[in-house]
C-alpha positions in Angstrom: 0.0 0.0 0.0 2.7 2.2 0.8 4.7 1.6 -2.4 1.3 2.3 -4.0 0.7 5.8 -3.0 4.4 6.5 -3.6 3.8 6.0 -7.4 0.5 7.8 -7.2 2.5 10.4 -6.5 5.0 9.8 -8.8 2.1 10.0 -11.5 0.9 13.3 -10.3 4.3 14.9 -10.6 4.7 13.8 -13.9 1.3 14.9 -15.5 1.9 18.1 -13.5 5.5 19.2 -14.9 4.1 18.0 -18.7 1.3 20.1 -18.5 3.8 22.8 -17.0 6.3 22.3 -20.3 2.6 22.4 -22.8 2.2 26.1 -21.5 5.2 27.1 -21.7 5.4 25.5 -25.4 2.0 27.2 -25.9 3.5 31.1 -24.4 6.6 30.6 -26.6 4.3 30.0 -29.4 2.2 32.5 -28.6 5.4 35.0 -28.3 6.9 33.7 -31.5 3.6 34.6 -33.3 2.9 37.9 -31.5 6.8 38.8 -32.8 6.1 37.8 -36.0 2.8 39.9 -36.4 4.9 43.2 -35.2 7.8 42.6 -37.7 5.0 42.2 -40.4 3.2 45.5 -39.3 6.8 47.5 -38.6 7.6 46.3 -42.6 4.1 47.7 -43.6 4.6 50.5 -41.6 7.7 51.0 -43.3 6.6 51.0 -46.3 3.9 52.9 -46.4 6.1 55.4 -44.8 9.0 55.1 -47.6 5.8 55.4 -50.2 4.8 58.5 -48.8 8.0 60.3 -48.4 8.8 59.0 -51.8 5.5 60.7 -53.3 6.0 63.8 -50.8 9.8 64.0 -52.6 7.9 63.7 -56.2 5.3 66.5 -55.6 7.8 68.7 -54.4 9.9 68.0 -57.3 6.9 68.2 -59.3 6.0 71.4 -57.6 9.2 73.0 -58.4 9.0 75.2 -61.6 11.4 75.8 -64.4 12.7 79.1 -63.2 14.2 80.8 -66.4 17.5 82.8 -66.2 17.6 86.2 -65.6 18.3 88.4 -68.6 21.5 90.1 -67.9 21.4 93.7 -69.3 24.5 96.2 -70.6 23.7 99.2 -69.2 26.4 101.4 -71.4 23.5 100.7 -73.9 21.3 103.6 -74.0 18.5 101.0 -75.3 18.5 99.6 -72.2 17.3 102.6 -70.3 13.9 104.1 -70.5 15.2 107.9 -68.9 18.8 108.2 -69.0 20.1 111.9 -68.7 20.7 111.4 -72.9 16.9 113.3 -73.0 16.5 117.1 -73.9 16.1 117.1 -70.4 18.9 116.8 -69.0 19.8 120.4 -70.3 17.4 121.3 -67.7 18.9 123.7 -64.4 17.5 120.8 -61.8 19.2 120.7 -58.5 19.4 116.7 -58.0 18.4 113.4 -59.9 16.0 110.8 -59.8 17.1 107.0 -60.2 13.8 104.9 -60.6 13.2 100.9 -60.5 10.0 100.0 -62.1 8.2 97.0 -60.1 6.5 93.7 -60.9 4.3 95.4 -64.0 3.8 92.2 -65.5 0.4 90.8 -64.0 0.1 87.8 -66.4 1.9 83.6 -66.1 5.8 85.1 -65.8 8.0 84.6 -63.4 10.1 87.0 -64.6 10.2 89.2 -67.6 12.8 87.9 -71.0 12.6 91.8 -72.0 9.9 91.5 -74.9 8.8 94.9 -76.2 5.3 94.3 -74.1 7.4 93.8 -71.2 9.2 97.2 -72.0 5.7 99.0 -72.9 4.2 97.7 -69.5 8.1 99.1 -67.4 7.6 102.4 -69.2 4.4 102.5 -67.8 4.9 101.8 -64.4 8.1 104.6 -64.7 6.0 107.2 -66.3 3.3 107.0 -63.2 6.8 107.9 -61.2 8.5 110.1 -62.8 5.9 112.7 -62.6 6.3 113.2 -58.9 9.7 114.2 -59.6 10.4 115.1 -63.0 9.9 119.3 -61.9 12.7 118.9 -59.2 15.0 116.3 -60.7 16.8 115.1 -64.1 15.2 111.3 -64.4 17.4 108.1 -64.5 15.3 104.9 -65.1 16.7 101.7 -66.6 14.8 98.6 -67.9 14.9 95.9 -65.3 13.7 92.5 -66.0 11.7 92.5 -63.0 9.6 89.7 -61.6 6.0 89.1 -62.6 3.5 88.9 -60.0 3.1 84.6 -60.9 6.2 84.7 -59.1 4.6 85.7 -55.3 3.6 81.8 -56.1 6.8 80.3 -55.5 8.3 78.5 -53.0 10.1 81.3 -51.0 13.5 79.5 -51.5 13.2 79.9 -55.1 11.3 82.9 -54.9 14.8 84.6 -53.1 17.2 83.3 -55.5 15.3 84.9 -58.6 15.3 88.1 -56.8 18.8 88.1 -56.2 19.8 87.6 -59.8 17.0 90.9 -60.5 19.0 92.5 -58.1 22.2 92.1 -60.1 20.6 94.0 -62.7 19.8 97.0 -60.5 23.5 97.3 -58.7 24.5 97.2 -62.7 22.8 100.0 -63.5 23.0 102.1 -60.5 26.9 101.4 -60.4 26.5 102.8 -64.0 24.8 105.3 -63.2 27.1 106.7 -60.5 30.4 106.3 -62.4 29.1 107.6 -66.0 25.8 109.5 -65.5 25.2 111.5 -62.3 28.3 113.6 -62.5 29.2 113.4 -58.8 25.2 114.9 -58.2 22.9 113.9 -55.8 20.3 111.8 -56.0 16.3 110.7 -54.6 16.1 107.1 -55.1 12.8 105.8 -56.1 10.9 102.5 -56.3 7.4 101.1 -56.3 6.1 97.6 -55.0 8.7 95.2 -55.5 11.0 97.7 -56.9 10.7 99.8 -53.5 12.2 96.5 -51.7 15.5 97.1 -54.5 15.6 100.7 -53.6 16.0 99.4 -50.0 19.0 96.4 -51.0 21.0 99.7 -52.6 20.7 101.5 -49.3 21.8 99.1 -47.0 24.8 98.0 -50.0 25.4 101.7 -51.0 24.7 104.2 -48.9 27.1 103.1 -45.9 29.7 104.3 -48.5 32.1 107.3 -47.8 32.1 108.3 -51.6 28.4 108.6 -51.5 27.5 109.9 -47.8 25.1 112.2 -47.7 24.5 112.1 -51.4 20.6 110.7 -51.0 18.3 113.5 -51.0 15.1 111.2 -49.6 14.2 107.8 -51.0 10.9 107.2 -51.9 9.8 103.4 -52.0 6.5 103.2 -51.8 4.3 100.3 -51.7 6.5 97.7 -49.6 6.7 97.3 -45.8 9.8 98.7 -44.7 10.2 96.4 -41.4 10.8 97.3 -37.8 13.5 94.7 -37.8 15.0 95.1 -40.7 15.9 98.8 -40.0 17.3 98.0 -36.5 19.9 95.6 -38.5 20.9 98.2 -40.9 22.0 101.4 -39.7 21.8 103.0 -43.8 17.9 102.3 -43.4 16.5 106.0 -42.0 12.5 105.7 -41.8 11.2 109.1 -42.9 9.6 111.2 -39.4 8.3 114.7 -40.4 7.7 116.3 -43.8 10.7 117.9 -44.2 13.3 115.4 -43.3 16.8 114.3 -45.7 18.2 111.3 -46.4 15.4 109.1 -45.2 12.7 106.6 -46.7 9.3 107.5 -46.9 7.0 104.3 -47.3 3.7 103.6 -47.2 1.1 100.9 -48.8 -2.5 101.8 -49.0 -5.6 99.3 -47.4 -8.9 100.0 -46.9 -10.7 100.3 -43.6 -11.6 96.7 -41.4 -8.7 95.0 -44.1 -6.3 93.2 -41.4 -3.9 91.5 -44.2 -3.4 91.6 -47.5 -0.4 90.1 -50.0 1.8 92.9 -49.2 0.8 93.4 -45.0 0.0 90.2 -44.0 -1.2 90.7 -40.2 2.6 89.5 -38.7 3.8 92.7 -40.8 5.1 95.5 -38.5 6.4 98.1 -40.8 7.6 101.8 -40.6 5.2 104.3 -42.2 4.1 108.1 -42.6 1.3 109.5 -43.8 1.2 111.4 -47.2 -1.0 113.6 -47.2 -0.2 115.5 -43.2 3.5 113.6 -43.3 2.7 112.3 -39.3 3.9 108.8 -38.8 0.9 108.2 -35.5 -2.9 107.2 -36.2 -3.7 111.3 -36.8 -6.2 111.3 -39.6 -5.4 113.7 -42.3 -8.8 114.8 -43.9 -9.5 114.4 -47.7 -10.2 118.1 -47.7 -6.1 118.3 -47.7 -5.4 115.7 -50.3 -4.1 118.0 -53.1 -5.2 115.7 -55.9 -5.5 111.8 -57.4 -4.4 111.5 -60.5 -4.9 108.2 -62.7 -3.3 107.4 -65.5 -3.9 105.1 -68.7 -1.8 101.3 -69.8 0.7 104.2 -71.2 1.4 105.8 -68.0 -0.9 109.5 -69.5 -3.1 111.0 -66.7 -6.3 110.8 -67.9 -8.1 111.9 -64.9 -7.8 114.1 -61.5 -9.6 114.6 -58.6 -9.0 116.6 -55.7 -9.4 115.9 -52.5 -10.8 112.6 -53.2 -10.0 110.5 -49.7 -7.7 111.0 -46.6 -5.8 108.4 -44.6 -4.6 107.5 -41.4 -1.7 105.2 -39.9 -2.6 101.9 -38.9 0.1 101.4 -36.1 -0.1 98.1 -35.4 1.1 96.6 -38.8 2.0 100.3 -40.3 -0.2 100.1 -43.4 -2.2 103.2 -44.5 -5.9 103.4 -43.9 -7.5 105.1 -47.2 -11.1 106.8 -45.7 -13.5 108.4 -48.6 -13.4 105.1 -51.2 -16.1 102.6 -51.9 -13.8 99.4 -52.1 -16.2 98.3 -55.5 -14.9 101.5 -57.1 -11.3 100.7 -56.9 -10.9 97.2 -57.1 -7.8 95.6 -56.5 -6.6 94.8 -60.2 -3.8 92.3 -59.4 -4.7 88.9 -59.6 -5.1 87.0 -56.1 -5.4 90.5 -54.2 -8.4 90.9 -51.8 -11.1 93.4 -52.3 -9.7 96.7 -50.2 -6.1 96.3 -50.9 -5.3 99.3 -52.9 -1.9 98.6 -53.5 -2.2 99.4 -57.4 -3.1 102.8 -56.2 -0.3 103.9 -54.0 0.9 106.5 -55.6 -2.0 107.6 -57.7 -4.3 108.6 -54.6 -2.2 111.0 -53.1 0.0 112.3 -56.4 0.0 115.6 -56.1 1.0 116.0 -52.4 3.7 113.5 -52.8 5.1 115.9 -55.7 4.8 118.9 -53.4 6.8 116.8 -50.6 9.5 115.7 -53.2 10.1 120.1 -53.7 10.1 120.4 -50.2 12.4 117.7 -49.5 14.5 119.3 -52.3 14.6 123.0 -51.5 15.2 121.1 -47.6 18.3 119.5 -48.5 19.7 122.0 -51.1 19.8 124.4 -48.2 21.7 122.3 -46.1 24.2 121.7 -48.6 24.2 125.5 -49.3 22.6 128.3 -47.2 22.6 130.3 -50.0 20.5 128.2 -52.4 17.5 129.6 -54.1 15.5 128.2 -56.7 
């Protein structure tokens, strides 16, 4: 009996430890299985990953236009200006000169401009609207710039930088030729609109730090581009313009309508210098269309074919620094450009308040003259 329960026991034990060794058998399996399953769904994972970084790396490839080359112009070609000094009037008695970059005039599928005769007829154009602010005070020096076409705000910013950088060669060609064989050692306002007011600001902070040309800048007028907070406190060249009758500083503006909080020039993140035309304050003061000396609108030639006086006034808008036009029905002056928002009236910058900019540029003028020498009349 003894001997009997001893292998009952025995029996027990056994069928114990095999049932032990089946689960662990069955957990291995389980494990092995469970392992297998994650490799399979890290390789799919995997995959799909590499698919979609592959078709990411296509679309942006895709995405990527064909940027053409920048024509590169000879500016000892009169041809390639469109005012050069080599006009009757530059037998004209005017104290100072004008040099004038034309901006993005093209409004159409360009990128940039290959220097067509349309592309010429539409830089004359945007010259001619200029040039009449300062044509009474100053000999006018514009040259043809293949500038960039507005299809170009589409780019990638990247790309959108490197095309304006090879522009830019073109301007520092013809302003260097302009300094060494035109001005004859005179001074000068410097002029730009839109995208050709951010080249008038690249020649001040390359140009104006130089001894040969210090204090040669009468007032730069670049209108229609934010001239921003922090790029001025990088660049000691870059003077924002503070009362009407200050020198060798930048007046700037870019005109919005009331309740418009960002447009393609001021998006809301925009904090910009500014002054107002029309009363010349740089705070939220409203100057009254009562002392807006005239609008003027011109036609695809760059003619006036209509004035009006004291058609709108305008105030600062401090918190961005864009220019608050008051007196306009927004349906009466739409925007023009292609992807600009109704109230941005950008395309009218300079038209709105034309005639007290060209009493600011005499003033300005007669200013500096009589710094230069106190016994300057006109």
């Amino acid at each position: 009996m003894k001997y009997k329960n001893i292998l009952c026991a025995l029996f027990l034990l056994i069928m114990i430890g095999s049932l032990g060794a089946c689960n662990k058998k069955s957990e291995e399996k389980v494990l092995v299985t469970s392992v297998e399953e994650s490799t399979e769904a890290v390789k799919e994972v995997t995959h799909t990953q590499s698919s979609v970084e592959k078709s990411t790396v296509e679309a942006t490839t895709k995405a990527e236009p064909d940027i053409p080359q920048v024509v590169k112009l000879d500016y000892s070609n009169p041809d390639n200006w469109i005012y050069s000094g080599y006009e009757k009037q530059s037998e004209d008695k005017k104290p100072v000169d004008v040099f004038i970059i034309a901006g993005e005039a093209d409004l159409g599928d360009k990128y940039v401009m290959d220097m067509t005769e349309d592309d010429k007829k539409l830089l004359r154009c945007d010259v001619n609207i200029q040039k009449g602010v300062y044509e009474d005070r100053a000999r006018v020096f514009a040259p043809y710039i293949p500038q960039m076409g507005h299809a170009s705000f589409g780019l990638m910013m990247s790309v959108r930088d490197a095309l304006a950088d090879s522009v830019y060669e073109n301007v520092k060609a013809s302003f260097e030729y302009y300094l060494e064989h035109l001005s004859e050692n005179r001074s000068f306002i410097l002029a730009g609109y839109s995208y050709g007011a951010e080249f008038v600001y690249r020649l001040i902070e390359d140009y104006m730090g130089d001894e040969d040309l210090e204090g040669a800048m009468v007032v730069a007028y670049a209108i229609g581009w934010p001239l921003e907070v922090s790029r001025v406190e990088a660049n000691n060249n870059l003077m924002p313009a503070r009362s009407m009758r200050d020198v060798g500083v930048i007046v700037t503006y870019d005109c919005e309508a009331k309740g418009v909080e960002s447009t393609n020039i001021f998006d809301r993140y925009t904090k910009s210098y500014v002054i107002n035309p029309i009363n010349w304050k740089t705070d939220e003061t409203l100057a009254s269309n009562y002392s807006n000396l005239g609008s003027c609108f011109f036609d695809e030639d760059g003619n006036m074919i209509r004035e009006e006086k004291e058609l709108c006034g305008c105030y600062v808008e401090p918190k961005r620094g864009s220019l608050k036009v008051q007196g306009l029905t927004v349906q009466d002056y739409p925007p023009k450009i292609r992807g600009f928002q109704e109230g941005a009236y950008h395309a009218y910058d300079y038209q709105l308040f034309y005639r007290n900019l060209q009493e600011n540029v005499a003033v300005r003028v007669l200013t500096y003259m009589e710094l230069i020498d106190p016994n300057y009349t006109e």
